[in-house]
ZAROLUM-718173 format. One record per residue: residue number from 1; residue in three letters; x, y, z of N, C-alpha, C, O, CB in turn. Coordinates in Angstrom, 3 decimals, decimal comma, padded with zeros to 6 digits, always signed. Glycine has a CB too. Layout:
<nodes>
num = NUM; residuo = ALA; n_east = X; n_north = Y; n_up = Z; ca_east = X; ca_north = Y; ca_up = Z; c_east = X; c_north = Y; c_up = Z; o_east = X; o_north = Y; o_up = Z; cb_east = X; cb_north = Y; cb_up = Z .
...
</nodes>
This chain:
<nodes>
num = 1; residuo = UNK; n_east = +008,439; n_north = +085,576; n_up = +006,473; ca_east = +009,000; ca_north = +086,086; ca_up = +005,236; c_east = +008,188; c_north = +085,602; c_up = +004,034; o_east = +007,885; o_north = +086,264; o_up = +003,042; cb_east = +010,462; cb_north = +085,660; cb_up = +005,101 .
num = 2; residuo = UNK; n_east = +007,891; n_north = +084,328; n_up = +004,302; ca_east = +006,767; ca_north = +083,715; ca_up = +003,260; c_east = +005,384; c_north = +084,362; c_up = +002,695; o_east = +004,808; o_north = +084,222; o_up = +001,616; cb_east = +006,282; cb_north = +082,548; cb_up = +003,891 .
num = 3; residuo = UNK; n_east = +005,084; n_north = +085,119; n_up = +003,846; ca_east = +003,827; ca_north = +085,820; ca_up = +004,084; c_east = +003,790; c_north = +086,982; c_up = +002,940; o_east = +003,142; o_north = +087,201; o_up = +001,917; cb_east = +003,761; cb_north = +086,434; cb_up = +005,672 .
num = 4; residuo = UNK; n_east = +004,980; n_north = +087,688; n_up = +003,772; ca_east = +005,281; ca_north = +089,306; ca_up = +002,982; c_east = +005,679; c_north = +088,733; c_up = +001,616; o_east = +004,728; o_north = +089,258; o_up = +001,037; cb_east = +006,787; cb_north = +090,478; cb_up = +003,747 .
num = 5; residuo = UNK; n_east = +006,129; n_north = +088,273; n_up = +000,923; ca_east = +006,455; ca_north = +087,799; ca_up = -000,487; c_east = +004,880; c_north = +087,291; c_up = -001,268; o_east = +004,357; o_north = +087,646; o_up = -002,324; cb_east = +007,693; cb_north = +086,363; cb_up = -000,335 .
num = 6; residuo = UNK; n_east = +004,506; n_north = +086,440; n_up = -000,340; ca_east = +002,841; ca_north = +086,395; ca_up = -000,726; c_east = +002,441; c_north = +087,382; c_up = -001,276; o_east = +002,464; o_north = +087,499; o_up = -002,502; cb_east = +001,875; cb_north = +086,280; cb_up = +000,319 .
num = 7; residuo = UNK; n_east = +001,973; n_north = +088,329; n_up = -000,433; ca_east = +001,559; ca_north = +089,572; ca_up = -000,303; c_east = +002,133; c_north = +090,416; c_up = -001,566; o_east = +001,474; o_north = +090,857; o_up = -002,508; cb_east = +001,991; cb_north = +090,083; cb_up = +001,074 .
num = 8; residuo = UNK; n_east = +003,208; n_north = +090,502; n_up = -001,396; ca_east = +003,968; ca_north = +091,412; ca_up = -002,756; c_east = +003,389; c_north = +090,791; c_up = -003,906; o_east = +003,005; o_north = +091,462; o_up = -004,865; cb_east = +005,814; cb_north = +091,297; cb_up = -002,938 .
num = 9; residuo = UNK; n_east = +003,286; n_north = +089,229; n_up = -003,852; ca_east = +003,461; ca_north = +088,966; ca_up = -005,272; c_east = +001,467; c_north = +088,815; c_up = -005,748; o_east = +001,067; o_north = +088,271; o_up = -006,778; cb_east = +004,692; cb_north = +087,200; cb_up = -005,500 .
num = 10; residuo = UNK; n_east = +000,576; n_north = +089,443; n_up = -004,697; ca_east = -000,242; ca_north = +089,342; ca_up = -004,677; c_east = -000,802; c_north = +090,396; c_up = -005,247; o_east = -001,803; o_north = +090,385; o_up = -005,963; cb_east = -000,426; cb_north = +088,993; cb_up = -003,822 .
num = 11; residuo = UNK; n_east = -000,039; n_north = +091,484; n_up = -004,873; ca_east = -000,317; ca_north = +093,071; ca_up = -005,246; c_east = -000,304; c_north = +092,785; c_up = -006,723; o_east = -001,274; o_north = +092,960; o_up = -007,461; cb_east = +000,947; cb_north = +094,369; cb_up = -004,695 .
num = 12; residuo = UNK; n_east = +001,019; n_north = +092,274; n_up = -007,138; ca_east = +001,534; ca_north = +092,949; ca_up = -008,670; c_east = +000,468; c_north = +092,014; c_up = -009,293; o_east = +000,066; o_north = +092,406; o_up = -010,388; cb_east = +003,481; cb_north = +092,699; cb_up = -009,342 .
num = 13; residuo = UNK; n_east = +000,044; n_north = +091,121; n_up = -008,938; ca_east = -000,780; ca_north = +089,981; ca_up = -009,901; c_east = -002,178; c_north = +089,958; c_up = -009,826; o_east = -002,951; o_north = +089,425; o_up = -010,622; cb_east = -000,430; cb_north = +088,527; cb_up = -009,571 .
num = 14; residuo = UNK; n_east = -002,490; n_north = +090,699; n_up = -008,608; ca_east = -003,894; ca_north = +091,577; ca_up = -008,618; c_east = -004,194; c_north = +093,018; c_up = -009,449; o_east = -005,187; o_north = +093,443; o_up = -010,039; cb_east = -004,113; cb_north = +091,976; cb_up = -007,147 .
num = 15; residuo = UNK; n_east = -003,058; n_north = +093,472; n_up = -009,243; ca_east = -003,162; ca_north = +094,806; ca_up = -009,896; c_east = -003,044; c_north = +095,037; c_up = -011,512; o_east = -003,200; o_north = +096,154; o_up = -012,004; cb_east = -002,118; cb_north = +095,582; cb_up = -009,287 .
num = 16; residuo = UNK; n_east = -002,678; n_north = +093,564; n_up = -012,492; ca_east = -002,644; ca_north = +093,511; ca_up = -013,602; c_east = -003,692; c_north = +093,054; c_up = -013,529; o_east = -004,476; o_north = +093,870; o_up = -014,013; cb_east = -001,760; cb_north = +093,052; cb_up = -014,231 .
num = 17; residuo = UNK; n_east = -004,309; n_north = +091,999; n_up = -013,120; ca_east = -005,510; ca_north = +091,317; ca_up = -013,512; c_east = -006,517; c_north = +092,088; c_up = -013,228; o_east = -007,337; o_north = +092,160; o_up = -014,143; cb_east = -005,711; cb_north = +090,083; cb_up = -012,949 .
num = 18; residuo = UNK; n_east = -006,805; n_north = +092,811; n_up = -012,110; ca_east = -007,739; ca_north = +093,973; ca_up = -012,032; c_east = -008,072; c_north = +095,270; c_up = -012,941; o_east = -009,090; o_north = +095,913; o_up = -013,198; cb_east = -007,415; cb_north = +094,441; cb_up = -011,017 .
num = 19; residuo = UNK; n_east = -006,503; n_north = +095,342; n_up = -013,350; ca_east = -007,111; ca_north = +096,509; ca_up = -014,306; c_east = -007,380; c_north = +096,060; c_up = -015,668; o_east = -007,788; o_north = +096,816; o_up = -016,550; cb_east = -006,136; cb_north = +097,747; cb_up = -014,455 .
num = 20; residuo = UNK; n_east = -007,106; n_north = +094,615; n_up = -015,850; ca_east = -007,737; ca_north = +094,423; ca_up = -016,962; c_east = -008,649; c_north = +093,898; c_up = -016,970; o_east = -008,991; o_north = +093,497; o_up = -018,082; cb_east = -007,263; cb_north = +094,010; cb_up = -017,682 .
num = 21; residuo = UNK; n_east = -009,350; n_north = +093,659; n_up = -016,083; ca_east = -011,026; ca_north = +093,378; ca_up = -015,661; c_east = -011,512; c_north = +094,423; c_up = -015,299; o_east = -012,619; o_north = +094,202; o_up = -014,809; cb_east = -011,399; cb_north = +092,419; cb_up = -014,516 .
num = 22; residuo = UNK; n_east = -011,227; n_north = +095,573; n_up = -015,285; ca_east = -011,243; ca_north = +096,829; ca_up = -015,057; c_east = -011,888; c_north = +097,739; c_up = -016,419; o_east = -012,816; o_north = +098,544; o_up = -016,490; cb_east = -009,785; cb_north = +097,149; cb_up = -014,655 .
num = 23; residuo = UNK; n_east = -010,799; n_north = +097,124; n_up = -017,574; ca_east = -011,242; ca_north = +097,967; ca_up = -018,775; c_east = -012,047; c_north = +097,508; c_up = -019,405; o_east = -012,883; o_north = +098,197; o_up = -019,990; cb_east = -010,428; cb_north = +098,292; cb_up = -019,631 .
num = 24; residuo = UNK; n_east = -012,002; n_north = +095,857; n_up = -019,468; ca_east = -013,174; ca_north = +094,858; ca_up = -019,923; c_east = -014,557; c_north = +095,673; c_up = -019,186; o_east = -015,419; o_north = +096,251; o_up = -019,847; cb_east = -012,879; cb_north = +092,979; cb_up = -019,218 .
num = 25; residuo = UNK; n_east = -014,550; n_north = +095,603; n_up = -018,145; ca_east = -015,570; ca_north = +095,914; ca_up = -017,621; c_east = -016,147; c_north = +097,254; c_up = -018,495; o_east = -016,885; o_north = +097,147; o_up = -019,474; cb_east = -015,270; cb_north = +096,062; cb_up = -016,158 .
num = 26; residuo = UNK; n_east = -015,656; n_north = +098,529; n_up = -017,936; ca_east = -015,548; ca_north = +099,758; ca_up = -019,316; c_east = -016,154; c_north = +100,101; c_up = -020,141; o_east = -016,906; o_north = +101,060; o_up = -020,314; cb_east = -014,845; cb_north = +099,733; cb_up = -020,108 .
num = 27; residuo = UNK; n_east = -015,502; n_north = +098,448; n_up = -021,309; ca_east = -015,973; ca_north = +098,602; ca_up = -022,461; c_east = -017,267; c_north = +098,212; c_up = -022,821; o_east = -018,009; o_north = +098,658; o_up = -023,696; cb_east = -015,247; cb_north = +098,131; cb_up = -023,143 .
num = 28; residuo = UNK; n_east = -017,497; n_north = +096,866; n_up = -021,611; ca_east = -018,756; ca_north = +096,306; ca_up = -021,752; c_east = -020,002; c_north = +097,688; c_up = -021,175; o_east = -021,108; o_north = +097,746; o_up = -021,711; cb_east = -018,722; cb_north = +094,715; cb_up = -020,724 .
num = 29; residuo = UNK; n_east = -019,598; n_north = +098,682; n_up = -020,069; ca_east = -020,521; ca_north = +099,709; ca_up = -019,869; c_east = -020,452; c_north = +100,922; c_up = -020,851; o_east = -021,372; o_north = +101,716; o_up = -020,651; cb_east = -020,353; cb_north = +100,158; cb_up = -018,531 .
num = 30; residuo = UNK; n_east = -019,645; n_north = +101,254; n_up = -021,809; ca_east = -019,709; ca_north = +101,957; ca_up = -022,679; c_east = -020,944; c_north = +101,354; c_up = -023,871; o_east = -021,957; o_north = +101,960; o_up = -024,220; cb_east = -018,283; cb_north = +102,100; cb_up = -023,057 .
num = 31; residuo = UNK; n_east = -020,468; n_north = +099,953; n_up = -024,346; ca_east = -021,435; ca_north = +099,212; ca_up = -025,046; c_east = -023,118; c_north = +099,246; c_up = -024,549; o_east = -023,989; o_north = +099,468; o_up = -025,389; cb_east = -020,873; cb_north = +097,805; cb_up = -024,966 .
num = 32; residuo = UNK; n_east = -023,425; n_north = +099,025; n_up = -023,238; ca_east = -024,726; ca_north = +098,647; ca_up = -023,043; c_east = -025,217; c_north = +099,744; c_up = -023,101; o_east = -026,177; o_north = +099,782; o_up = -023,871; cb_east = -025,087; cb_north = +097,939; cb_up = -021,961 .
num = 33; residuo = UNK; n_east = -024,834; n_north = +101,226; n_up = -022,327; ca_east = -025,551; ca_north = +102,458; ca_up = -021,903; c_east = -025,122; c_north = +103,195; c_up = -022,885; o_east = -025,316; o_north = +104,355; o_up = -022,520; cb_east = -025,302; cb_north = +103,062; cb_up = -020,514 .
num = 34; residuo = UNK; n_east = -024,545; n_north = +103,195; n_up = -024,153; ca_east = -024,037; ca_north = +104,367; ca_up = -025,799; c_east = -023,900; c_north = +105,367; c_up = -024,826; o_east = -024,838; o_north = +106,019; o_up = -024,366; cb_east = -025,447; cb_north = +104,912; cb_up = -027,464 .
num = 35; residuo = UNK; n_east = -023,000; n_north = +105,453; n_up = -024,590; ca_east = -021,915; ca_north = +106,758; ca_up = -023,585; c_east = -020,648; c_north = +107,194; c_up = -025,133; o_east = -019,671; o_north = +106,720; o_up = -025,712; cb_east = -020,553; cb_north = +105,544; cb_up = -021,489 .
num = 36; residuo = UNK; n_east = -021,298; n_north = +108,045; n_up = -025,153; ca_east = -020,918; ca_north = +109,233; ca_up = -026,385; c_east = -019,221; c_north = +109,133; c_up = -026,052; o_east = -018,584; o_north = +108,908; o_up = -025,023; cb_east = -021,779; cb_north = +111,254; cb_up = -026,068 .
num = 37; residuo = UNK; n_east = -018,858; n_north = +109,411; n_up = -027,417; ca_east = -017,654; ca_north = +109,177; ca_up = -027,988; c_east = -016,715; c_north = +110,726; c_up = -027,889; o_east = -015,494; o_north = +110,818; o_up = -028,018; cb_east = -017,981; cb_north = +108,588; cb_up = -029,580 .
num = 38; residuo = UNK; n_east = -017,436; n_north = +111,563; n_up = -027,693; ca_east = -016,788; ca_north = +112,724; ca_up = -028,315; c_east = -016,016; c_north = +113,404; c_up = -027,321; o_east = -016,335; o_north = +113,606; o_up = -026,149; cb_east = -017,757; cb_north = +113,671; cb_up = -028,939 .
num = 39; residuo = UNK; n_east = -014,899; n_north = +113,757; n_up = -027,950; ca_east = -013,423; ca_north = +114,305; ca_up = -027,743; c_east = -013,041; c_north = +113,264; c_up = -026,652; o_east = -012,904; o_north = +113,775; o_up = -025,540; cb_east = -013,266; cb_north = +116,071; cb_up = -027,199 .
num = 40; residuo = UNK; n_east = -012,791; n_north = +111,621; n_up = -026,727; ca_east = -012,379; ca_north = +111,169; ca_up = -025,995; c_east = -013,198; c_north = +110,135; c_up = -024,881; o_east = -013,012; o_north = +108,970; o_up = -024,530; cb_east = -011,850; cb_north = +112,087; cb_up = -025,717 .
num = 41; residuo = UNK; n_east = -014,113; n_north = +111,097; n_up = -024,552; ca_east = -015,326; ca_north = +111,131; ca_up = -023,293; c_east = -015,102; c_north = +109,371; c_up = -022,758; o_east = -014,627; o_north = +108,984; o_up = -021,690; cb_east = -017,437; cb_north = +111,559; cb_up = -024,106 .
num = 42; residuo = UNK; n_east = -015,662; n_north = +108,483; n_up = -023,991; ca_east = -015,745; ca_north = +107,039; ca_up = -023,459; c_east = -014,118; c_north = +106,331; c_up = -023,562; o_east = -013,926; o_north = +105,188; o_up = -023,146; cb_east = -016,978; cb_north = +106,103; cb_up = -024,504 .
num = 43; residuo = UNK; n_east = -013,516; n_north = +106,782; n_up = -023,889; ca_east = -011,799; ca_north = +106,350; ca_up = -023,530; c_east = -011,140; c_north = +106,738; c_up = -021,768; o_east = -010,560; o_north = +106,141; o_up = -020,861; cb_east = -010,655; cb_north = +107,519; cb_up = -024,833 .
num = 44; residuo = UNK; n_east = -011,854; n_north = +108,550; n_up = -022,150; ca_east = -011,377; ca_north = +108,865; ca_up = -020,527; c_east = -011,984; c_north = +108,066; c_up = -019,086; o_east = -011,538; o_north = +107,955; o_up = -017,944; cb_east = -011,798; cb_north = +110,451; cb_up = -020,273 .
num = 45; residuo = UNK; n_east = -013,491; n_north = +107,484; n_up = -019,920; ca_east = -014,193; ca_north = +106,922; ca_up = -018,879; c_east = -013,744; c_north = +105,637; c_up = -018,570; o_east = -013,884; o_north = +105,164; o_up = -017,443; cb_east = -015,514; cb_north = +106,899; cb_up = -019,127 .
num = 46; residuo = UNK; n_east = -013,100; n_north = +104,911; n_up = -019,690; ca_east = -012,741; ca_north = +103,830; ca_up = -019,185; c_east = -011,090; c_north = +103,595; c_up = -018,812; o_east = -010,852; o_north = +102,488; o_up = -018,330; cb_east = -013,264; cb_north = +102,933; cb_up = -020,092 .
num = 47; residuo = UNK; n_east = -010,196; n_north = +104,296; n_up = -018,940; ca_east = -009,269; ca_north = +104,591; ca_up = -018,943; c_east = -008,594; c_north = +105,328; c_up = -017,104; o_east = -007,681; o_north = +104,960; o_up = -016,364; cb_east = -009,425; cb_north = +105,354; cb_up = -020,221 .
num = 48; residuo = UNK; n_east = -009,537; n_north = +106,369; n_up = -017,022; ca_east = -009,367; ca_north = +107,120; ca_up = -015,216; c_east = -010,653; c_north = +106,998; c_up = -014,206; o_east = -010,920; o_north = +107,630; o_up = -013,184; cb_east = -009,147; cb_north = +109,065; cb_up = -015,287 .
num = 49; residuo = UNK; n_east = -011,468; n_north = +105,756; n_up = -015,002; ca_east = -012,557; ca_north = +105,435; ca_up = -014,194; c_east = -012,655; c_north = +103,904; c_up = -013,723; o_east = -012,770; o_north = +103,484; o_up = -012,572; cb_east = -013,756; cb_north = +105,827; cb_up = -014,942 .
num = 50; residuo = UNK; n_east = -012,603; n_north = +103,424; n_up = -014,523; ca_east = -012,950; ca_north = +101,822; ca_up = -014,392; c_east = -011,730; c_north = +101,201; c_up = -013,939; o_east = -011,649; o_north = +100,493; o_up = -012,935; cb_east = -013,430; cb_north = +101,063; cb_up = -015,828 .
num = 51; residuo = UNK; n_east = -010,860; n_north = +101,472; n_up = -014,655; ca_east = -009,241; ca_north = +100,850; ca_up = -014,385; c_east = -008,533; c_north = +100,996; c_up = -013,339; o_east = -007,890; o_north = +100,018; o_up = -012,956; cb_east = -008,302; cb_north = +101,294; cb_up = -015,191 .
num = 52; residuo = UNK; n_east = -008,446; n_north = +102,454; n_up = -012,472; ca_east = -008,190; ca_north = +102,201; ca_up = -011,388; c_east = -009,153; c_north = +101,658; c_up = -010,442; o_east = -008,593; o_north = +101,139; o_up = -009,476; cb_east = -007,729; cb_north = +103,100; cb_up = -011,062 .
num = 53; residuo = UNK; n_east = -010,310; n_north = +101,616; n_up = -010,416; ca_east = -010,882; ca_north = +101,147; ca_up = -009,374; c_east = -010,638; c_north = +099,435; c_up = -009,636; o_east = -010,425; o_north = +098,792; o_up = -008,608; cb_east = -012,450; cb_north = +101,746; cb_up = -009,277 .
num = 54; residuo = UNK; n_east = -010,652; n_north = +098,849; n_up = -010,634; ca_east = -010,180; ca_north = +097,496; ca_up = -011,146; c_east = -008,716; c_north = +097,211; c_up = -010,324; o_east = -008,550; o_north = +096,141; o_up = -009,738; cb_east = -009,970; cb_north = +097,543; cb_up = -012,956 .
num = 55; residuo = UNK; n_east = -007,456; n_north = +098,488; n_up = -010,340; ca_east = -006,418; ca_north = +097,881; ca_up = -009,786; c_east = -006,683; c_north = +097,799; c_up = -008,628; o_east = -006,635; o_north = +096,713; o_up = -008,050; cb_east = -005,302; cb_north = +098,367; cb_up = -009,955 .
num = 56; residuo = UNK; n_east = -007,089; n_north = +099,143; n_up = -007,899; ca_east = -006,951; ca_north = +098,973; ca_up = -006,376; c_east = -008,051; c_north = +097,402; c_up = -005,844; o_east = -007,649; o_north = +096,604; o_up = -004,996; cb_east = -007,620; cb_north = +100,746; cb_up = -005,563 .
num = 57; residuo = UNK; n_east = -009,103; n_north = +097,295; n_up = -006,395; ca_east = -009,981; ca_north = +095,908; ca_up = -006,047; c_east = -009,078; c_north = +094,975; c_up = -006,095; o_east = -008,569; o_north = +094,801; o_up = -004,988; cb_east = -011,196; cb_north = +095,467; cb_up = -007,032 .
num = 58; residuo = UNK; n_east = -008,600; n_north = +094,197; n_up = -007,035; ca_east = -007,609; ca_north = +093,471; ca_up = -007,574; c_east = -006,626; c_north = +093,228; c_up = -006,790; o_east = -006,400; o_north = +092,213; o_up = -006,131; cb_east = -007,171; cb_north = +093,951; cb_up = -008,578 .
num = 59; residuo = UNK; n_east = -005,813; n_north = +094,564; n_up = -006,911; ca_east = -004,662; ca_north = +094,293; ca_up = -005,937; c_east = -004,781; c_north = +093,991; c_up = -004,604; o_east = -004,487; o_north = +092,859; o_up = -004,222; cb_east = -003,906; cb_north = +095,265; cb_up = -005,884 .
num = 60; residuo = UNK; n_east = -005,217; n_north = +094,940; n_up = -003,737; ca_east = -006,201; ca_north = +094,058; ca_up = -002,409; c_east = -006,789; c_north = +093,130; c_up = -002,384; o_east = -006,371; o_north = +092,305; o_up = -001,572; cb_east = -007,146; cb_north = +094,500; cb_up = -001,899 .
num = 61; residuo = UNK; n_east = -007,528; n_north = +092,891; n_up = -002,870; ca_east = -008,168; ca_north = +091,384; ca_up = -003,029; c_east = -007,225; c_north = +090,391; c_up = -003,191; o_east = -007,293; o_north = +089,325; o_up = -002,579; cb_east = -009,091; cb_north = +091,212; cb_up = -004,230 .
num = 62; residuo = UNK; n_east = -006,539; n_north = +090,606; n_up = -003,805; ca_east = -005,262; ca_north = +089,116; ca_up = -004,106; c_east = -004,258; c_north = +089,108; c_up = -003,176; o_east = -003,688; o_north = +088,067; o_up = -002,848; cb_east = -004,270; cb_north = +089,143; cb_up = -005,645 .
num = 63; residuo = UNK; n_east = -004,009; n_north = +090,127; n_up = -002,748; ca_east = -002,867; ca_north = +089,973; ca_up = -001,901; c_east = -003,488; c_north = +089,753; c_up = -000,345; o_east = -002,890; o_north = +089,128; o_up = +000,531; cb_east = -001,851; cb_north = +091,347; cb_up = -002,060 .
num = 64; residuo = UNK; n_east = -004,619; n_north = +090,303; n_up = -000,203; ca_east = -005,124; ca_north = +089,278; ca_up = +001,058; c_east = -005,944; c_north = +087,692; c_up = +001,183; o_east = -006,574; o_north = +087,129; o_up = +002,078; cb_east = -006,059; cb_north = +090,119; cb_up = +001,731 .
num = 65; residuo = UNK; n_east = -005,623; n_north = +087,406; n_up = +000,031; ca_east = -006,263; ca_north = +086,057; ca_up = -000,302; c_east = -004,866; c_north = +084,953; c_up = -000,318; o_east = -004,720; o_north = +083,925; o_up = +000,344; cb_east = -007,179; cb_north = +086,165; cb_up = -001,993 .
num = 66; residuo = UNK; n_east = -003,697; n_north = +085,737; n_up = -001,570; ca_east = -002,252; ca_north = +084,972; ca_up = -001,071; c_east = -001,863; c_north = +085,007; c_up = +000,176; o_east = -001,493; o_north = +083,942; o_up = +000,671; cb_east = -001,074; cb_north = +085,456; cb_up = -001,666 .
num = 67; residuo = UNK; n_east = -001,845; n_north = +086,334; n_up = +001,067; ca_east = -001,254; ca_north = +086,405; ca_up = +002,137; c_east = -002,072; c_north = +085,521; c_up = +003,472; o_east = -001,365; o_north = +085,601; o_up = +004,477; cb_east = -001,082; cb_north = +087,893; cb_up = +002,294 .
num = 68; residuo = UNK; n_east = -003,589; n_north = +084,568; n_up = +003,775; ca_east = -003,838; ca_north = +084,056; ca_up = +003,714; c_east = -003,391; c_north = +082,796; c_up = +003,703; o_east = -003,090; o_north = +082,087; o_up = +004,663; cb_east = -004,179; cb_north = +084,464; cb_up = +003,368 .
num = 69; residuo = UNK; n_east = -003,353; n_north = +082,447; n_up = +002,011; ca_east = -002,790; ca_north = +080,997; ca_up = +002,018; c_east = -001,307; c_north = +080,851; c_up = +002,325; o_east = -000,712; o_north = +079,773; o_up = +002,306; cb_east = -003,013; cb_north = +080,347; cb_up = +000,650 .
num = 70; residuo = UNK; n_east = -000,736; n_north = +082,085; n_up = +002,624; ca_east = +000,861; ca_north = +081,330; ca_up = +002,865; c_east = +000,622; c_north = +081,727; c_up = +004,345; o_east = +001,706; o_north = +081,400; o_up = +004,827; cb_east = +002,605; cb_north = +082,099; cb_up = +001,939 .
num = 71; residuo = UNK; n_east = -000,193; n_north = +082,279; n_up = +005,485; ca_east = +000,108; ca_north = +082,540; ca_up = +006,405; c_east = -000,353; c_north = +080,859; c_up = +006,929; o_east = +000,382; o_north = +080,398; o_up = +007,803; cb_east = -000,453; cb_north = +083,937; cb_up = +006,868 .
num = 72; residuo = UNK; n_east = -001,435; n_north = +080,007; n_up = +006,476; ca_east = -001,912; ca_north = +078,777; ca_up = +006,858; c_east = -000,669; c_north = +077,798; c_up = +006,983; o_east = -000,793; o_north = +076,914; o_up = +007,831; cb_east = -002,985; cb_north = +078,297; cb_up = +005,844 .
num = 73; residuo = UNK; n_east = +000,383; n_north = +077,828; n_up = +006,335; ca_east = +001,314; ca_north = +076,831; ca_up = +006,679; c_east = +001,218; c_north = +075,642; c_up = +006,012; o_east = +000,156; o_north = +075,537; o_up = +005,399; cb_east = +001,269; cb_north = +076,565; cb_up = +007,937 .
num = 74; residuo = UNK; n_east = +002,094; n_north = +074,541; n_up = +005,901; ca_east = +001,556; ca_north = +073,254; ca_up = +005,076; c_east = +000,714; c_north = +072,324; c_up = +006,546; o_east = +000,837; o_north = +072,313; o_up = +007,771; cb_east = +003,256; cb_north = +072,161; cb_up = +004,152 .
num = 75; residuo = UNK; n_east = -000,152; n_north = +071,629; n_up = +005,503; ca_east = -001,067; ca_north = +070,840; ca_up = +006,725; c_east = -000,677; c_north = +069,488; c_up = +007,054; o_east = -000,344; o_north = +068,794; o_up = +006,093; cb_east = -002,610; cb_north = +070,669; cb_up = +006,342 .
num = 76; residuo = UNK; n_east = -000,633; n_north = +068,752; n_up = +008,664; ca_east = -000,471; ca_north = +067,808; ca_up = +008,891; c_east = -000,674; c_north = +066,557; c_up = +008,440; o_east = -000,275; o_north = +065,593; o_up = +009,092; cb_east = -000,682; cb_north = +067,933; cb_up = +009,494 .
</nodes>
């Protein structure tokens, strides 16, 4: 039960922190490569591009890293 709660609480705390390393990320590739502004273009890019791929990384990533440390048990 320890595990699966891991896991849950791995998702939600990956999936915030990812997508906001997600948009950081974004903004920093909008900045280096001047990816044009117009009607939106560098909002949509960082907004339905960067950010989800930030949650789904994130959220997987953390929740198999918590689920992990609670499957190890306390040590002798």
């Amino acid at each position: 039960m320890k595990v699966v709660l891991f896991v849950f609480l791995g998702l939600l705390l990956g999936a915030i922190v990812g997508g906001t390393l997600g948009v950081v990320a974004g903004l920093i590739w909008i900045e280096v490569f001047n990816t044009t502004n117009r009607e939106g273009q560098a909002g949509m890019l960082v907004f339905f591009g960067f950010m989800p791929i930030g949650i789904v990384v994130g959220a997987i990533g953390c929740a198999v890293w918590l689920g992990v440390i609670g499957a190890r048990g306390p040590k002798a």
